[in-house]
C-alpha positions as CSV (number, residue, x, y, z in Angstrom):
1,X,-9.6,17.5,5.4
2,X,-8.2,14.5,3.8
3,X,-9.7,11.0,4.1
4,X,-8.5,8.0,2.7
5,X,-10.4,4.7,1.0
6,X,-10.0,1.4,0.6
7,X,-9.8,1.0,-3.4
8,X,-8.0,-1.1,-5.9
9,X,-8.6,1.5,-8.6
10,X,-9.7,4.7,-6.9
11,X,-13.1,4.3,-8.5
12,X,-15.0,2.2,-5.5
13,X,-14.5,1.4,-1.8
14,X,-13.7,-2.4,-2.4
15,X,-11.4,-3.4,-0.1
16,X,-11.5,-4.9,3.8
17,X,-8.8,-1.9,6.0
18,X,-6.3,-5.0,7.1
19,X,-5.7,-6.3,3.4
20,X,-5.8,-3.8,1.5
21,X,-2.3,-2.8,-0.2
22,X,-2.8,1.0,-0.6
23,X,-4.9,4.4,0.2
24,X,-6.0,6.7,-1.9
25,X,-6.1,9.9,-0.2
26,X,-8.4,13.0,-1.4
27,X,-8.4,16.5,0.4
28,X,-12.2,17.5,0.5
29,X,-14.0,20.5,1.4
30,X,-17.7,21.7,1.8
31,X,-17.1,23.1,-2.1
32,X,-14.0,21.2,-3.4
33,X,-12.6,17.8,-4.0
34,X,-9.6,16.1,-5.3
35,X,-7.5,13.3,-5.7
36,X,-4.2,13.8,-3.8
37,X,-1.9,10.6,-3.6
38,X,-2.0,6.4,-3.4
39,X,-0.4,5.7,-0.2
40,X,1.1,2.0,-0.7
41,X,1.4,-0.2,2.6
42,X,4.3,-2.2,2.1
43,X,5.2,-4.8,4.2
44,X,5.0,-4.6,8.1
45,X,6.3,-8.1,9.2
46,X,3.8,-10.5,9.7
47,X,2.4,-9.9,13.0
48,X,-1.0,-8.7,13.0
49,X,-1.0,-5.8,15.3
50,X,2.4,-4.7,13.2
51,X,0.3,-4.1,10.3
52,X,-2.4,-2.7,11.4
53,X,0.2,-0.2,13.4
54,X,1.9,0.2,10.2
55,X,-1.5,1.3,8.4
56,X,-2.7,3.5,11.5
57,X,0.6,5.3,11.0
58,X,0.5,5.5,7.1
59,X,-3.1,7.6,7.6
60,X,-2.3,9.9,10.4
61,X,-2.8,12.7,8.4
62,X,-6.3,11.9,7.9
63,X,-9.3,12.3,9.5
64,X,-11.8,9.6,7.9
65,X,-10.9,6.1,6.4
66,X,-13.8,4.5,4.4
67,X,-13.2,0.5,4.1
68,X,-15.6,-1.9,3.2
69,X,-15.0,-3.8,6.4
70,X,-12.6,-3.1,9.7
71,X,-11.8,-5.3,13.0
72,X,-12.8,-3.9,16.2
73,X,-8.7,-3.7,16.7
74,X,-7.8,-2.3,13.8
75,X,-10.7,0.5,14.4
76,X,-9.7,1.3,17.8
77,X,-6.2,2.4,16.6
78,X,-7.6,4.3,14.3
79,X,-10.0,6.4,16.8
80,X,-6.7,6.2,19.3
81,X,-5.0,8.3,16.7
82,X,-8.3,10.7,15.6
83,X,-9.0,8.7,12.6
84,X,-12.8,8.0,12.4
85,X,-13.6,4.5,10.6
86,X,-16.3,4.4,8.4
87,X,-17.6,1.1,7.6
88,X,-19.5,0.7,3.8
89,X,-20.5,-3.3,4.1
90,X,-20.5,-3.4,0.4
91,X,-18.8,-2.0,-2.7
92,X,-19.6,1.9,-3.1
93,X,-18.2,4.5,-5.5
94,X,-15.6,6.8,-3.7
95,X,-17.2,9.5,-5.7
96,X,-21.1,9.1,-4.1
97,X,-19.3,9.2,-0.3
98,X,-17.0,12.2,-2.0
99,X,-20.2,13.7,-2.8
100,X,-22.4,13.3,0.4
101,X,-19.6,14.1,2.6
102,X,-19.4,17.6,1.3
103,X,-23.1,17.6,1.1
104,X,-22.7,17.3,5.2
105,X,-20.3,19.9,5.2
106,X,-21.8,22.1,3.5
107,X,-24.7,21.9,6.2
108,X,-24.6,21.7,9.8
109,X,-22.2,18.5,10.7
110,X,-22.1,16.5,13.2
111,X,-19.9,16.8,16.6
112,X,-17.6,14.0,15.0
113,X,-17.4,15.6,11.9
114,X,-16.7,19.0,13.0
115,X,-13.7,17.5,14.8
116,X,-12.2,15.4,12.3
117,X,-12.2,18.8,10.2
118,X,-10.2,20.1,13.0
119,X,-7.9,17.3,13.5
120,X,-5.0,19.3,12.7
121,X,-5.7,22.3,14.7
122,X,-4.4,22.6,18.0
123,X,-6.2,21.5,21.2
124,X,-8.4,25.2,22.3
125,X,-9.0,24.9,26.1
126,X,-12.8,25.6,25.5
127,X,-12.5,22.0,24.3
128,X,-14.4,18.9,26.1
């Protein structure tokens, strides 16, 4: 699945969702993990709910975004288009998160997690 971080240099999630000027986007498995692309932001116009639009639609291929901070706004357009926030608080090295978040899949994930793996895969009918 690929999920995206808020990082000036790839090396730690440092950055608040609404200013930061580019993703960088891994693919990660239960057993693999790599570096895939910096997604830059560009500019949006200078509306607020244009940008954060703009950055919702930049990820849509991905399934988590780890930030250091997010709005309530910003994080509702996000879950409106199957993107789960993930919230650090503080500065945190993409690869520890990289690391526990195959730990998870490795085991026995959570409902939310299970899905966001899925978020590609079309809707089954034995869904919700």
């Amino acid at each position: 699945m690929k999920v995206a971080f808020t990082s000036m240099t790839g090396e730690m999630i440092d950055q608040h969702f609404g200013q930061a000027d580019s993703f960088r986007i891994w693919e990660i498995g239960p057993d693999q993990a790599s570096f895939l692309e910096t997604l830059s932001v560009g500019s949006h116009g200078s509306d607020e709910e244009d940008k954060i639009s703009a950055r919702a639609e930049l990820l849509q291929e991905c399934a988590i975004v780890y930030t250091m901070q997010i709005g309530g706004p910003a994080a509702a357009k996000l879950v409106a288009k199957r993107i789960h926030p993930m919230k650090t608080n503080s500065e945190v090295p993409v690869a520890e998160i990289v690391e526990k978040l195959q730990e998870v899949l490795r085991g026995n994930p959570p409902p939310w997690l299970r899905k966001a793996q899925n978020k590609d895969a079309r809707p089954s009918f034995m869904e919700d």
